[in-house]
Structure formats: structure tokens, C-alpha cells
C-alpha angles and dihedrals in degrees: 000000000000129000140183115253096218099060085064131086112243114246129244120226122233131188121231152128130265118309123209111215133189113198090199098094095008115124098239087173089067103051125096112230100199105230094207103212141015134272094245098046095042134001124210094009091133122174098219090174123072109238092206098057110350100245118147136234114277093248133032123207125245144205138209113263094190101287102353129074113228131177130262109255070217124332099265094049106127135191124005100342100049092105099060101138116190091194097249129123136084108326098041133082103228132163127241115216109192105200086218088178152036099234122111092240158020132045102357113012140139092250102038082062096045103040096047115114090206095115138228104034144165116210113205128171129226099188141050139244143022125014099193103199114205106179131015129298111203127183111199132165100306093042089063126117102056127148097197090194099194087170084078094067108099096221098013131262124239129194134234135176127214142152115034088337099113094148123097114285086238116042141163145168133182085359128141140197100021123154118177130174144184094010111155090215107191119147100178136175105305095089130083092298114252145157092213092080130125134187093211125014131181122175119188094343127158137199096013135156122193101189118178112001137171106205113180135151113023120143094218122026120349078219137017118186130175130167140172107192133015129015136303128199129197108186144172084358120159111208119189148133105046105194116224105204110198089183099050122120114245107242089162098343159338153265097002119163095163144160132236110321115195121180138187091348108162094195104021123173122192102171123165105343128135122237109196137170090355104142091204137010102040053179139301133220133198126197097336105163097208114016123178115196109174138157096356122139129202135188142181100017134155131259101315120047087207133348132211113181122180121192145186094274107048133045149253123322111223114182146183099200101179140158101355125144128205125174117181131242145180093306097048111113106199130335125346099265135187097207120219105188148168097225116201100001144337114312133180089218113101149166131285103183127181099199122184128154109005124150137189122189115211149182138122105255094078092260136117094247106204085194084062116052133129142151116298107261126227120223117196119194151171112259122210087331089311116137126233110230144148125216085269093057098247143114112272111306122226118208125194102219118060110273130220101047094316124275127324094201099080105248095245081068107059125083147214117259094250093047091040085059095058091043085060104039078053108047118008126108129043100308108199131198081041092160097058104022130350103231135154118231121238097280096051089039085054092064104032092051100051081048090056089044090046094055100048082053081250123142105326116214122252120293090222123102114250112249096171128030114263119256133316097011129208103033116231101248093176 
């Protein structure tokens, strides 16, 4: 379902509370669903949600899950996640919150919407900017079932935290069914400075699918994901910036400026994101029984380019690894790895790893030599006198099919590195003004920008960790 976005009236924009909508007697067939770019720019890239008053279309697409047909979370979701079904469509009653301003409280705002127990919801905004988050805002059980449609936000709306809220913009534990897309999550340096800070955190969640995210500085991981049951996607996600914060206050450590961290996943996608500047964790994952990590690219990062750790605890890594492309910077200690490892002891849990397609560029000056270029290479090793084995008691084993049931993204839609590195020059991160003309703001620009740089062997970035944000700071979005 793709429409131009110039054979649509523009919408205009009204302020209001929260509507309650029942899609039982509701006209579905009347109402506009806003596609928010062209074919041309940007394929796929459906609304889904209205940005007037966040119905949905009257029928939602589906997709075979193995014998049973289940509903898109949106028509372009993609992996494990794909399914996240905030309960909301045509045959549900379900609330929409408008976040009509930028304060911390009160009548529409961000965390009256987020925080209501009313159940199934849809939070759109109706205005632009900055969200400055001053304590924590937490989504636990009875806060499940959300759809946080940023793409509704005429200019984009990005995400600090100050005052006592040392805890991620966008948090949740024990939660369940959120989908939430085109958030600029960047917590900074205004709050009570910490190293314990996230830009995206989910503890024990299920069925969730993160689409289109900026995540920028954070001063631990840029994201932090657990589950226990059901998939998670995180998908067309730009990462960036990690901030090192020499001053911060260990609360569990210090001095992270890290990547993307996932642990004890059972059905984990990571499917065209970049991962950039992250010393560690680009990114690392820990037990998933079934990982996908397809199409991703990641540049300029520390000393490993991903990492996979089993331990004694918990279980066995088996991972799809297809399609990603790295290339080293200034930052880039050794060789471009892939690193296979027994974390905290000797365990009898190992990998099994499916690997096709994936590239790494390489040279010493800092650029993404095209000359240069090779497979990633994988690097198993001993940890703190541990022993890598599998259950067969032996080193990692490749296979040469893909593991875990096969692949839940179709084949056709999977790339090849060097292509999965334009689609997401092109299209990665929170766009904003998607109606009338995709475009990143500064920050986004800034990355994607030194990437593009970096692969035509062009001016490579610093090799230095950030400590402050780079002027001039927190981009006006209104």
C-alpha cells in the first residue's frame, strides 16, 4: 500500500485532548490515512497512522507465521517483532492521546500518554521540538499495548533528560505490543549526571518493534534490550554519538560510550540500523536463541566490529548473521572482528552462527578503503580462563544454511552489504517534515554525513570520544 504524497491534501493540524474511538460502526473507508513520503523518495515508508486523528486503515495486512496468519505491527515491520500488535484497528476500541505540548505534565503531554493505564492507545503529536524529561518515565504491565507514532510530529520530536531523571527517554519493564517509530532519543548531559544512561531501554519486554530511531547521546548504551518471551525488532535505526563522560558518577560503571547491548532475547531482529562511534557493543549480544542480524552497517567503532558472548547461565547463541557491512575509523583498534566469546567462566553453552555476505573495508588511514575490502572476520577467543565450546565440545560452529527455523525477513528482501550500506545512508534515523520533504536534522545529518565521507575514502571524524555534545547541541525541530 504506497501512495504519492502529492496526490493528497495536506493536513491541517488541530489541537485537542485525548479521543476515544471505536472502530465497530466507524466508517474506516472515509477516512484519509496520510502516506508520508513518495514512492520514489522513500518506499514502503507507509503512515499507517493518521496524523489528524490516529485511526488506522480498515484493514491491516498480514503475513504468514508458519501456519497461522497474524497482523503487521505496519506494513513495513520486519523480523521478530514484526508482529507487535498494540491492539488497536478496526475492530478494537482503543484511546488517542495528542502530545499537544513540550512540558513534562499535565493535559497532553508525553507522559500523560505514556503513563495512562487506559489501555490500547495511539500517541500522536501535534507539535514540534524538544520533550525535556525531568523525572522517569517508566512503562510497565498495565502500560502494554502503545503505538508512539513520532511520524506524526510536523517538524519531529526529540527526547532529554535533566534534574534527578537519570533513567533512558523511552523505558520500559515487564511490558508487552509496543511499536514505536521516528523518536530523537537523546538523553545528554543536563541530568544528574550519570553513566548509567540509555537512550532506549527495555527490560523484560515482548512483541516489540523500535522503526526508525535517532539514538544519540546516551553514556552507557545507545540501546539496552532484554526479553524473555516473544520478538523484538529494531529496525532503520541510526545510532551515534555515544557520549564518554569522564565526570559521570559510577552508578554501575564508568566511562561507557557503547553501542547497542541485547541479552537473553529468545527471537531477536536487528535489521538495517547503523551502529557508529560506539567503543564497545556494535553491538553485543548475549544467549539469544534465535538472532537476525541482517543488512546493518557500522562504522568507527572501537576496538570490536560485534560481539556474541555465551555463559554459564544462559544458554546457547544461535545466530543468522547476513548481509552487514563495517568499515573501521579513527577510532578502530586492530582488525574489523566479529567476536565469538565464553563471558564470566567456562560454560558448556555455544554458537551456532549462519554467516553470508558480510563485508568489512579496511586500511590504516581512518577510511573505508574500497581496494580493501574482505569478509568480516570472526575471532574466537578464551575469556577470563573460560572455554568456548558448543554442546558438542567444540569451537563455534558455522553452518552453512540459516539456523534457528530460517529467516523471518522474505529473501527478496534482503540485500547485499554494499547495497545495505546506501539503503541506510538513504533512509535510517527519525526523519521529520515527512509530508512535505523527508529530511534528517543536524545531528542525524552529522553522522550520516561523516559515514558517507568515510566510504568514498573522503575526511574521516575525530578519533576522539565525544565528552560534550557537539555544537550546538539540541537542534530546533519547531
Amino acid at each position: 500500500m504506497t501512495l504519492a504524497a502529492e496526490a493528497m491534501p495536506r493536513p491541517t493540524r488541530s489541537e485537542g485532548g485525548n479521543t476515544s474511538i471505536s472502530a465497530r460502526g466507524k466508517s474506516f473507508a472515509a477516512t484519509t490515512v496520510f502516506m508520508l513520503c513518495t514512492a520514489a523518495a522513500w518506499a514502503g515508508m507507509e503512515a499507517y497512522v493518521n496524523p489528524l486523528d490516529g485511526s488506522v486503515p480498515a484493514v491491516r495486512e498480514t503475513r504468514l507465521d508458519g501456519d497461522e496468519a497474524r497482523k503487521l505491527a505496519f506494513p513495513s515491520a520486519r523480523g521478530h517483532g514484526r508482529f507487535a500488535d498494540p491492539d488497536i484497528g478496526p475492530e478494537q476500541a482503543f484511546q488517542v492521546f495528542k502530545v499537544t505540548h513540550t512540558g513534562d505534565n499535565g493535559p497532553g503531554s508525553y507522559r500523560e500518554a505514556i503513563m495512562s493505564t487506559a489501555g490500547p492507545r495511539v500517541v500522536i503529536f501535534t507539535i514540534s521540538g524538544t520533550i525535556d524529561l525531568t523525572e522517569d518515565v517508566l512503562m510497565r504491565e498495565a502500560q502494554s499495548n502503545v503505538y508512539i507514532a513520532g511520524q506524526t510530529s510536523p517538524g519531529g520530536v526529540q527526547f532529554k533528560c535533566s534534574g534527578n531523571n537519570k533513567k533512558a527517554p523511552l523505558r520500559a519493564v515487564r511490558t508487552a505490543d509496543i511499536v514505536a517509530r521516528f523518536l530523537k532519543l537523546r538523553p545528554g548531559l543536563d541530568h544528574a549526571v550519570s553513566s548509567d544512561v540509555d537512550s532506549l531501554s527495555m527490560g523484560s519486554v515482548r512483541n516489540c518493534i523500535f522503526d526508525h530511531l535517532s539514538l544519540q547521546w546516551s553514556t552507557d548504551e545507545a540501546a539496552h534490550i532484554t526479553s524473555g518471551n516473544g520478538g523484538v525488532t529494531l529496525q532503520w535505526s541510526l545510532q551515534s554519538e555515544p557520549l564518554r563522560c569522564g565526570s559521570c558518577r559510577g552508578d554501575n560503571h564508568s566511562q561507557h560510550d557503547y553501542g547497542v547491548f541485547a541479552d537473553v532475547n529468545q527471537h531477536l531482529t536487528l535489521y538495517k540500523n547503523l551502529f557508529m562511534g560506539g567503543r564497545w557493543r556494535n553491538p553485543n549480544v548475549q544467549a539469544t536463541e534465535s538472532l537476525e542480524m541482517i543488512n546493518n552497517v557500522g562504522y568507527n567503532y572501537g576496538e570490536f566490529a560485534a560481539q556474541f558472548y555465551v555463559n554459564a547461565t544462559r544458554g546457547n547463541l544461535i545466530a543468522n548473521i547476513v548481509g552487514n557491512w563495517y568499515c573501521k575509523g579513527p577510532r578502530t583498534a586492530g582488525e574489523p572482528h566479529m567476536l565469538f566469546a565464553s563471558y564470566e567462566g567456562a560454560s558448556s553453552y555455544g554458537f551456532e552462527f549462519y554467516l553470508k555476505g558480510n563485508v568489512a573495508r579496511r586500511d590504516t588511514s581512518g577510511y573505508c578503503n574500497v581496494d580493501n575490502s574482505g569478509p568480516l572476520l570472526t575471532s574466537p577467543i578464551l575469556w577470563q580462563s573460560g572455554t568456548l565450546l558448543t554442546p558438542a565440545g567444540k569451537e563455534g560452529v558455522v553452518f552453512l544454511s540459516p539456523r534457528a527455523g530460517g529467516l523471518s525477513i522474505p529473501s527478496a528482501e534482503i540485500v547485499t552489504a554494499e547495497q545495505a550500506l546506501k539503503d541506510v545512508i538513504a533512509s535510517s534515523g527519525a526523519m521529520q517534515d515527512l509530508i512535505a520533504e523527508p529530511r534528517r536534522d543536524l545531528v542525524d545529518a552529522r553522522s550520516i554525513s561523516q559515514l558517507q565521507n568515510a566510504a568514498n575514502h573522503a575526511h574521516a571524524p575525530s578519533p576522539d570520544p565525544l565528552s560534550a555534545l557537539p555544537s550546538p547541541g539540541y537542534p530546533d525541530l519547531t
